[in-house]
Kinemage of the C-alpha trace (Angstrom):
@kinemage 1
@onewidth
@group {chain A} dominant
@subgroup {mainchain}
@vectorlist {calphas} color= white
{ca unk a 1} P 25.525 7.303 -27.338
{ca unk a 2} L 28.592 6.658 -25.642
{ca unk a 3} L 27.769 9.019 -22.640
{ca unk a 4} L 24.458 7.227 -22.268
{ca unk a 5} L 26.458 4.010 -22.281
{ca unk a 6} L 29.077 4.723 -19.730
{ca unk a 7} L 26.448 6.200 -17.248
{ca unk a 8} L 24.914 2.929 -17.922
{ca unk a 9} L 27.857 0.770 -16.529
{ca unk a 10} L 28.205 3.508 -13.221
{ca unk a 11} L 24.361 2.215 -12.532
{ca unk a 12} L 25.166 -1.245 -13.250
{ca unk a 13} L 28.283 -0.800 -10.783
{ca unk a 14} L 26.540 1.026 -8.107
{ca unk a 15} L 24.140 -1.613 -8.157
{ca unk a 16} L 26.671 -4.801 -8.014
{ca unk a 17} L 27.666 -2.846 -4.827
{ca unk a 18} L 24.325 -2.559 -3.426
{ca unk a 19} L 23.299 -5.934 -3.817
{ca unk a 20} L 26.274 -7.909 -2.925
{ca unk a 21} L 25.801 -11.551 -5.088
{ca unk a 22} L 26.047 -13.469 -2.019
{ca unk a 23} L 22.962 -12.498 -0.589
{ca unk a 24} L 20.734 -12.435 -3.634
{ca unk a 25} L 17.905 -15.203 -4.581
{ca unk a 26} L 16.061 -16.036 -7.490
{ca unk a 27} L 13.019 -14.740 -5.465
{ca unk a 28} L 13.272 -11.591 -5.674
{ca unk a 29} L 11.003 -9.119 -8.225
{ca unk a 30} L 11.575 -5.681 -9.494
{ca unk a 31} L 8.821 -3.225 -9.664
{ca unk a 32} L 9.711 -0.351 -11.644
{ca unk a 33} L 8.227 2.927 -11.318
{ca unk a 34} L 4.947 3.023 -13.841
{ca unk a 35} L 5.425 5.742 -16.693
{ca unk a 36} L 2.571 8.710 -17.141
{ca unk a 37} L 1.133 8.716 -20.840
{ca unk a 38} L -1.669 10.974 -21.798
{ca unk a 39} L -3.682 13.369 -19.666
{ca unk a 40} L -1.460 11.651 -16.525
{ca unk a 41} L 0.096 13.023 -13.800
{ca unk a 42} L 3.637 11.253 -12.062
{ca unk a 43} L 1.936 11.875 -8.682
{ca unk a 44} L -0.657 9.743 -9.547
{ca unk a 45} L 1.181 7.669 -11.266
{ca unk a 46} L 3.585 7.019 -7.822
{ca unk a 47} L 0.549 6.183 -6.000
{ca unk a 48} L 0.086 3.576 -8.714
{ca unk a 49} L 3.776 2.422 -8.601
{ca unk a 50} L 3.346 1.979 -4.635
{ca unk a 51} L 0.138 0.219 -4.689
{ca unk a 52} L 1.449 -2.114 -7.480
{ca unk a 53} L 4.798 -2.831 -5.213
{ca unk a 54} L 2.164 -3.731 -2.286
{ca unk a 55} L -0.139 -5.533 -3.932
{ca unk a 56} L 2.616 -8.120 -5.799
{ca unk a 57} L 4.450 -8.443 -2.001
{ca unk a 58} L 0.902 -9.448 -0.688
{ca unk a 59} L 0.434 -12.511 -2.968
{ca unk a 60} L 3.531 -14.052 -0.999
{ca unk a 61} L 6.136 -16.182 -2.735
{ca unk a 62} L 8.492 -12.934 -3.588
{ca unk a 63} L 10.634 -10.042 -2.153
{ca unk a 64} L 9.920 -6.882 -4.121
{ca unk a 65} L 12.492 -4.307 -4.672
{ca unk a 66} L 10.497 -1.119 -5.317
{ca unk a 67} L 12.210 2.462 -6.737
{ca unk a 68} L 12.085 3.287 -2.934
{ca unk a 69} L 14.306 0.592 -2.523
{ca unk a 70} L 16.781 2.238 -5.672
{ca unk a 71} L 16.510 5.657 -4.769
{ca unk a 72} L 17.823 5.097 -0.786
{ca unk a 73} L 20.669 2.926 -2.170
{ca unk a 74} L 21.908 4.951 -5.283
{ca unk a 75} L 20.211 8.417 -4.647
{ca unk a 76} L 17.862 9.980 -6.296
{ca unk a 77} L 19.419 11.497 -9.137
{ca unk a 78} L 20.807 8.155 -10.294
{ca unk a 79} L 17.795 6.163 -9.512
{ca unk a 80} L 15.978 8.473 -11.617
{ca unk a 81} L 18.427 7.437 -14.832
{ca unk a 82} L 18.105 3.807 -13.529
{ca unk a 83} L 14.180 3.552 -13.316
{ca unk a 84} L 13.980 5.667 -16.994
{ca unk a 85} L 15.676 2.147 -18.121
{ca unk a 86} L 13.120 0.531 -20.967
{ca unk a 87} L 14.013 -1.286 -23.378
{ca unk a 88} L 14.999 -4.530 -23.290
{ca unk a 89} L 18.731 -5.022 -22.974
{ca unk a 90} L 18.659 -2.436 -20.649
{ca unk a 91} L 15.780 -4.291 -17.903
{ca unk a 92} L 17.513 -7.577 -18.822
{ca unk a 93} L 20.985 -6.342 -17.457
{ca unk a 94} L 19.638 -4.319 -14.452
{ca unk a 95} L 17.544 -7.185 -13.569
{ca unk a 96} L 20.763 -9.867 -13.794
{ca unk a 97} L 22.704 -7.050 -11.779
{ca unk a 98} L 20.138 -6.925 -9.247
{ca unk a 99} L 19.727 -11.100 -8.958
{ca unk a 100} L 15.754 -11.191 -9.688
{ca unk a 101} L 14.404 -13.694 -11.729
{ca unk a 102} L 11.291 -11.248 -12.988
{ca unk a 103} L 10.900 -7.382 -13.248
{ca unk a 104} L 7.412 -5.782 -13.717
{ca unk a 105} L 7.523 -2.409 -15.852
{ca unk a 106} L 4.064 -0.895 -17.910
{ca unk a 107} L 2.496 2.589 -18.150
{ca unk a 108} L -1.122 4.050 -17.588
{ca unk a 109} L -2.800 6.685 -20.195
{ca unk a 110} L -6.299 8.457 -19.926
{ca unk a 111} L -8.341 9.076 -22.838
{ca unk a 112} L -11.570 10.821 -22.688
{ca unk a 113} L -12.448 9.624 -18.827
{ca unk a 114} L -11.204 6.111 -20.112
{ca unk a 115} L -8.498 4.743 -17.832
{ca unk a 116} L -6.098 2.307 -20.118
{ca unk a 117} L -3.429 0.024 -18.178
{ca unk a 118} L -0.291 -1.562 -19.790
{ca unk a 119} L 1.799 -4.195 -17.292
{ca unk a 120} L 4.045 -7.014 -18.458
{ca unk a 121} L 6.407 -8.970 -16.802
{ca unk a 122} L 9.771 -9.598 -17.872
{ca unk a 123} L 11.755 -13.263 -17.330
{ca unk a 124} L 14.800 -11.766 -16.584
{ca unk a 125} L 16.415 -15.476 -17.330
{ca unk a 126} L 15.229 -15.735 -20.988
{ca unk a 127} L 15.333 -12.096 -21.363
{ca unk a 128} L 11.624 -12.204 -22.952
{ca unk a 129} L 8.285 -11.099 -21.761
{ca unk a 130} L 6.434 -13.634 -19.945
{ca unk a 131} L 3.180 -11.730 -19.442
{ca unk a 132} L 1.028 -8.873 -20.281
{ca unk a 133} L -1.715 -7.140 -19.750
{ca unk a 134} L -4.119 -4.283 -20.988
{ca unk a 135} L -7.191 -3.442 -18.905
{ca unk a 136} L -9.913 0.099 -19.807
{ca unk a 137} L -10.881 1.138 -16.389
{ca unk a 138} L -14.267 3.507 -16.537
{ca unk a 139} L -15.284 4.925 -13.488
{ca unk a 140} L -12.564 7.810 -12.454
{ca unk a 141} L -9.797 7.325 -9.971
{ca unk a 142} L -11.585 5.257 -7.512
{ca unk a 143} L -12.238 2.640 -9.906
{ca unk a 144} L -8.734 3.073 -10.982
{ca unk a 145} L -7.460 2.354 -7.808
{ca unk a 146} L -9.816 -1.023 -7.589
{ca unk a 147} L -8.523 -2.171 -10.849
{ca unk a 148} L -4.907 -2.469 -9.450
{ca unk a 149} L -5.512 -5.800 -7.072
{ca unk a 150} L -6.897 -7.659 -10.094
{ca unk a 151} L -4.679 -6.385 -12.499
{ca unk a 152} L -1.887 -7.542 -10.722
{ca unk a 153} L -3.529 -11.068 -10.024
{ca unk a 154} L -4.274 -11.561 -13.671
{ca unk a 155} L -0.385 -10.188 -14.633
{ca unk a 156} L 0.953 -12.764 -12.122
{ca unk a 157} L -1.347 -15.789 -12.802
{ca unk a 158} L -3.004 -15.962 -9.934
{ca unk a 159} L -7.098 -15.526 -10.747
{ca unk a 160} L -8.889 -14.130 -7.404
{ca unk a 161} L -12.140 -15.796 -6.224
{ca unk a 162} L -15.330 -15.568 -8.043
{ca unk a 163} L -18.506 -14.367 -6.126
{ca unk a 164} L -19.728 -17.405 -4.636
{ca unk a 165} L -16.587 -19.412 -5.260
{ca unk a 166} L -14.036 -20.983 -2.821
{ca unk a 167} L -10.801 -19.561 -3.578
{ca unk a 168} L -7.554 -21.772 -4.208
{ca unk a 169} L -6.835 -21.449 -0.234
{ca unk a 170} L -10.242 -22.699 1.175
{ca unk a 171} L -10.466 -18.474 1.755
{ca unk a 172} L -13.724 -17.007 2.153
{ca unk a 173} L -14.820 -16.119 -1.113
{ca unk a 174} L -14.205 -12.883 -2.850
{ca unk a 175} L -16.899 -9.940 -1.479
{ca unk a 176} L -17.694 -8.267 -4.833
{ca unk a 177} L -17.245 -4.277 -4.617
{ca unk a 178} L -19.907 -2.323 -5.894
{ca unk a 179} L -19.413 0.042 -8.366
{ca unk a 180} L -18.275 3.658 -7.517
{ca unk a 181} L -20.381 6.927 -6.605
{ca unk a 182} L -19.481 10.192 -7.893
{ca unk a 183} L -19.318 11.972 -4.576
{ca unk a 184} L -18.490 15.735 -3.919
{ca unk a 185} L -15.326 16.619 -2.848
{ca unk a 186} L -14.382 17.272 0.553
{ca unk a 187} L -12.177 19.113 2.387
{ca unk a 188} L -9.959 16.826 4.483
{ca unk a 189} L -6.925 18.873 4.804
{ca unk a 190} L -7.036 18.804 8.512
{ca unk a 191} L -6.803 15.351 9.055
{ca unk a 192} L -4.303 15.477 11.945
{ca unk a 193} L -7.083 16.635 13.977
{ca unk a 194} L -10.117 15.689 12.421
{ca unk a 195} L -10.116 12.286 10.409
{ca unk a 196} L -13.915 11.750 11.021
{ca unk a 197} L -15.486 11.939 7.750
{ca unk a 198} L -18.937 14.011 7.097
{ca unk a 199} L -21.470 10.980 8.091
{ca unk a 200} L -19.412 10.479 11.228
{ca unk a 201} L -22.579 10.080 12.924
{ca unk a 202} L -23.676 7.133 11.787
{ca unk a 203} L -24.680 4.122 14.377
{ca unk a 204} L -23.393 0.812 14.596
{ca unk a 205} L -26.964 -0.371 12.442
{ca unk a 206} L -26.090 2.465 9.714
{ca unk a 207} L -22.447 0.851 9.240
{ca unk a 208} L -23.458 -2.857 8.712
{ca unk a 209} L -23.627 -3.552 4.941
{ca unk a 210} L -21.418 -0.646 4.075
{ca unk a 211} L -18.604 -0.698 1.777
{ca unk a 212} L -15.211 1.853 2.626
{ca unk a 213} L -12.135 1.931 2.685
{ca unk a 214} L -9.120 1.364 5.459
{ca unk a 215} L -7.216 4.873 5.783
{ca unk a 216} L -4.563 2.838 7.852
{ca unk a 217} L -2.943 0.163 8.024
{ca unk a 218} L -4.237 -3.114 10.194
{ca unk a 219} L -2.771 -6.268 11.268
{ca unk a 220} L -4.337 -9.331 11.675
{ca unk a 221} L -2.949 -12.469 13.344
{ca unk a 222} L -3.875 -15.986 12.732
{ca unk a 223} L -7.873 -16.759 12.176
{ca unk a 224} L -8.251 -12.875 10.988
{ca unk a 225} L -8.179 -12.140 14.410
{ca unk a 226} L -7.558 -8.252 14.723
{ca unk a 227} L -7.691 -5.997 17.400
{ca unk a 228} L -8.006 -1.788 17.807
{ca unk a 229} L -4.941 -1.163 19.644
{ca unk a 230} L -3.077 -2.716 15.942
{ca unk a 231} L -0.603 -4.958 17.078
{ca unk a 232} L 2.455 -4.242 14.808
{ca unk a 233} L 2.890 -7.689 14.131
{ca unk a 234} L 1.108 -10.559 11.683
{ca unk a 235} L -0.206 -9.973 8.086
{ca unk a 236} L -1.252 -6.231 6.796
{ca unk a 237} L -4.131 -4.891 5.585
{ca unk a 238} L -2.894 -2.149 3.486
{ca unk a 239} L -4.062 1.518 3.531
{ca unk a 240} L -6.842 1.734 0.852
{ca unk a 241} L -8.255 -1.479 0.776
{ca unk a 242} L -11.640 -1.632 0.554
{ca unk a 243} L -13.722 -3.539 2.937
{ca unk a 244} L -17.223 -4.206 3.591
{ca unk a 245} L -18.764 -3.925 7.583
{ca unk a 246} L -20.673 -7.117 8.774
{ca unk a 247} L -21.376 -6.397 12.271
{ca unk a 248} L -20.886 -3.687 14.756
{ca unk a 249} L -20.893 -3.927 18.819
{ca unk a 250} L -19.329 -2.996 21.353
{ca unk a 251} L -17.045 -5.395 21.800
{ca unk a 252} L -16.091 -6.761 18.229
{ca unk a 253} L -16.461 -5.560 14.036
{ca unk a 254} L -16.150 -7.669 11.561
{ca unk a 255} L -15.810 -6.925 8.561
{ca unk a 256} L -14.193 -8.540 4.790
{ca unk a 257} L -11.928 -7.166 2.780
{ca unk a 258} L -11.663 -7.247 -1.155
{ca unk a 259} L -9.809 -10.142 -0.521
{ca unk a 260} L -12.142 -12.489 0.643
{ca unk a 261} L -10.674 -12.372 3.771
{ca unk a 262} L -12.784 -12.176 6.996
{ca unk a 263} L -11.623 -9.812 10.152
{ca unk a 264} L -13.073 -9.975 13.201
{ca unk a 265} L -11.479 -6.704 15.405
{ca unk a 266} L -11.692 -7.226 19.236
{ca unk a 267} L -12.900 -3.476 20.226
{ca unk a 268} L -12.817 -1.859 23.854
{ca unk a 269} L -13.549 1.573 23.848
{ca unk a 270} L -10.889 2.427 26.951
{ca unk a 271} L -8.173 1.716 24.375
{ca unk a 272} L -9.890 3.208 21.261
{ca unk a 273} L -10.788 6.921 23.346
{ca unk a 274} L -14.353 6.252 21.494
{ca unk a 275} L -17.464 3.822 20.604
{ca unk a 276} L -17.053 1.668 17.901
{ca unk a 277} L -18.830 3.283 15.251
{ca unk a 278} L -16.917 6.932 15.734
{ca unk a 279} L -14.138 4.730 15.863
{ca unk a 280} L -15.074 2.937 12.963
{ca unk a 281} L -15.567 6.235 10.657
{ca unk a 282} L -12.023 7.513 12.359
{ca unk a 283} L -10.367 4.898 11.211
{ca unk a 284} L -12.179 4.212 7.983
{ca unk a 285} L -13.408 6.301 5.026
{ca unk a 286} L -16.218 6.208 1.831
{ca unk a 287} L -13.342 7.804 -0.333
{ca unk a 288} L -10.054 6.104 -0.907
{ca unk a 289} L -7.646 7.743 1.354
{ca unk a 290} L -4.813 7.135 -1.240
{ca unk a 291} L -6.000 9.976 -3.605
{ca unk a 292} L -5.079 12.106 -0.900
{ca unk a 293} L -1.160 10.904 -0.979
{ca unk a 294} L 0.583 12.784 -3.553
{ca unk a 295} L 2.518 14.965 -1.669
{ca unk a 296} L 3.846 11.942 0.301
{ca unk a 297} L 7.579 11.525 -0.114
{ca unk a 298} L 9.312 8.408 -1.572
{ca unk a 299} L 10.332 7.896 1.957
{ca unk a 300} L 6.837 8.704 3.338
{ca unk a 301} L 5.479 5.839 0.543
{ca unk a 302} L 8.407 3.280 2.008
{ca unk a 303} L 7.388 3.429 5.247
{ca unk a 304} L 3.949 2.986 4.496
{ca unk a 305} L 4.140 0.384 1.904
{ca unk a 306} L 6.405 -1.563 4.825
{ca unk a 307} L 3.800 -1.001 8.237
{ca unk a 308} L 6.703 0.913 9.438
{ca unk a 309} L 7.936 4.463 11.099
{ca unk a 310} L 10.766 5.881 9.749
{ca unk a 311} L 13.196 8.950 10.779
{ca unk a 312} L 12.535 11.649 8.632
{ca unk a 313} L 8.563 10.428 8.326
{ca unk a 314} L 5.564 13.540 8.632
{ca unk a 315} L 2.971 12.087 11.392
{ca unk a 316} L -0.100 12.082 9.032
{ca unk a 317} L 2.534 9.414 7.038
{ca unk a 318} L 3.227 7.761 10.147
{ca unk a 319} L -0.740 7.432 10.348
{ca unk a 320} L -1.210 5.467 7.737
{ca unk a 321} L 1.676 3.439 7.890
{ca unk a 322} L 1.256 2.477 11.977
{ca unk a 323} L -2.588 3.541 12.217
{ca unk a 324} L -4.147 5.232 15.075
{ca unk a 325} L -2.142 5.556 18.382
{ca unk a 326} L -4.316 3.660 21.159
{ca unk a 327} L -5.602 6.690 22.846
{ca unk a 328} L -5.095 5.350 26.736
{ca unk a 329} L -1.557 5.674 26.292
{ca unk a 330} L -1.627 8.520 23.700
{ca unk a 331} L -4.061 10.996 24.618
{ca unk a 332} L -3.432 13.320 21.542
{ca unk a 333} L -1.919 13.467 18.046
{ca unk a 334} L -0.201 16.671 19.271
{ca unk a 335} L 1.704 14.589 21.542
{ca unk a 336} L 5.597 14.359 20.271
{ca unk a 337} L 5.605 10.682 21.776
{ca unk a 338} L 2.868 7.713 20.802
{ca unk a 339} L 2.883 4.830 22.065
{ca unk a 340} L 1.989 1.515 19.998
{ca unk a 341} L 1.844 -2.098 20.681
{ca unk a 342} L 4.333 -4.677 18.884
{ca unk a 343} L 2.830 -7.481 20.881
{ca unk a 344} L 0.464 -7.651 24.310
{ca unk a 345} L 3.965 -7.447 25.720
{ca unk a 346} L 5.788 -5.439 24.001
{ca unk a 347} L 5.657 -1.108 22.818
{ca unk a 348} L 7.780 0.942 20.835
{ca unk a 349} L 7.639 4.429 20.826
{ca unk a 350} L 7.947 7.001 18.337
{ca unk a 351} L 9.356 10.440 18.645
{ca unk a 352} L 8.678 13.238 16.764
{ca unk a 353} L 10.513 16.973 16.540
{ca unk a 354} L 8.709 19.666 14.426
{ca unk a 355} L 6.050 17.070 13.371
{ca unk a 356} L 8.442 14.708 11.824
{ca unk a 357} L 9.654 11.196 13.156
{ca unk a 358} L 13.221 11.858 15.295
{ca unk a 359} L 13.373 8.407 16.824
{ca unk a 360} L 11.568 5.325 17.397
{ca unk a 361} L 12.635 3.322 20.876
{ca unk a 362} L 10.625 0.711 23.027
{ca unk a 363} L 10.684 -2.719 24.617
């Protein structure tokens, strides 16, 4: 045991270093990397970790430190022996080290097409479990994936919306998801070039009333105003959330997320390269886009889970993470330089060299 211990106290130490004490607040969460039980894989279970990271940081309130977060600080050889940390001395001393007042751990299994999830969260404080949960998902990996946003609300005490309820906020109330289709599989390997899906024919009437999913992600600004170039600014939609389509023209979508909340997208087809509804099925898909991430990198999953490009990043990562270049400025995805809008004022550019990010500039 004492070799066990000792590397131990070199995590604990690397970690006092990393966070320096000054700087820490009683805000702060840990999400630690969800474990793979039966008939599981870790890629899917990564995914999981990610979306569970993203969804927490969305309820506001907290600043989540995710494995990403570990593994760029301590490496990921030592991260690995950090995040394998589960019982409870063990959390209770990492989380004191790292100055958050609650750490999330659990663990997903799959028994005969039966989905079960474990979460709990630990008061770091009190060293005791404040909350658990166990949900059985049916439905395969889309349903899964659903299960996440309201697992986490239920874990953290914060019940979403009922259909035809006002939420806590005065939000528009909850849009209920329907359940999932078993759909064939399809080839989308080539999505560089070709991220229309099969129906990418249908008209703006054939889009109203449909349910998909974001394969990027959007900002909104105040009043769930949005708009196609993507300002890289105000609140994010993440990759993968579903959404249902209200209206389609040619000047506006609106649409509502899982959420409850309302979007309405200012369109103009000079800046989107297309009409709205190609846009629309560029830019959105019927399958969740985030079974396609496993062979995303833990940077890849950073950037992503942040809205952000960063050096080292593939462009299909810097895709989802940024969304769709606006095409009067970048005419192609082949092009080493896009061009993206931080504000009506304001671009940054990012570079790429052998289809990976080499630097991002602007104004």
């Amino acid at each position: 045991m004492a070799p066990l211990k000792n590397t131990r106290n070199l995590l604990i130490f690397a970690l006092i270093v990393a966070f320096p004490m000054q700087v820490l607040s009683m805000d702060k969460i840990a999400v630690m990397e969800l474990k793979a039980k039966s008939g599981i894989k870790q890629a899917q279970m990564d995914v999981l970790s990610d979306m569970l990271a993203t969804q927490i940081r969305n309820l506001g309130g907290y600043e989540v430190v995710t494995r990403s977060d570990i593994e760029s600080m301590l490496g990921l050889e030592k991260a690995k022996e950090f995040i394998g940390c589960d019982d409870a001395s063990c959390l209770a001393e990492i989380g004191g080290v790292l100055g958050v007042q609650y750490l999330v751990t659990g663990n997903v299994a799959l028994f005969g097409g039966v989905y079960a999830i474990n979460l709990k969260i630990i008061d770091i404080k009190h060293a005791k479990v404040k909350n658990s949960i166990f949900r059985k998902v049916t439905g395969g990996e889309a349903a899964l994936l659903d299960a996440v946003p309201l697992a986490v609300s239920s874990l953290m005490g914060r019940k979403p919306s009922l259909p035809g309820q006002q939420g806590n906020q005065g939000r528009h109330p909850q849009t209920p998801m329907p359940p999932p289709r078993n759909r064939s599989p399809r080839d989308d390997t080539n999505a560089m070039s070709s991220a229309i899906p099969a129906s990418g024919d249908l008209g703006p009437r054939d889009l109203e009333g449909r349910y998909m999913f974001l394969r990027y992600n959007l900002r909104f600004q105040h009043g769930g105003k949005a708009s196609c170039v993507n300002y890289l600014t105000g609140k994010m939609i993440p990759a993968g959330t579903r959404i249902k389509i209200l209206k389609v023209t040619n000047k506006e979508i609106t649409f509502m997320t899982s959420e409850g909340q309302k979007i309405r997208l200012r369109f103009v087809q000079k800046w989107a390269g297309k009409k709205a509804a190609q846009w629309i099925q560029t830019v959105m898909s019927q399958n969740d886009p985030r079974t396609e991430w496993s062979d995303f990198t833990s940077l890849e999953r950073q950037g992503i889970s942040q809205g952000k490009a960063i050096v080292g990043m593939r462009k299909k990562a810097v895709l989802v993470a940024l969304g769709w270049p606006p095409a009067h400025r970048t005419k192609s995805l082949d092009s080493n330089r896009w061009t993206y809008w931080r504000t009506r004022f304001g671009t940054i550019v990012v570079h790429f060299e052998n289809g990976r990010v080499s630097s991002i500039g602007g104004r």
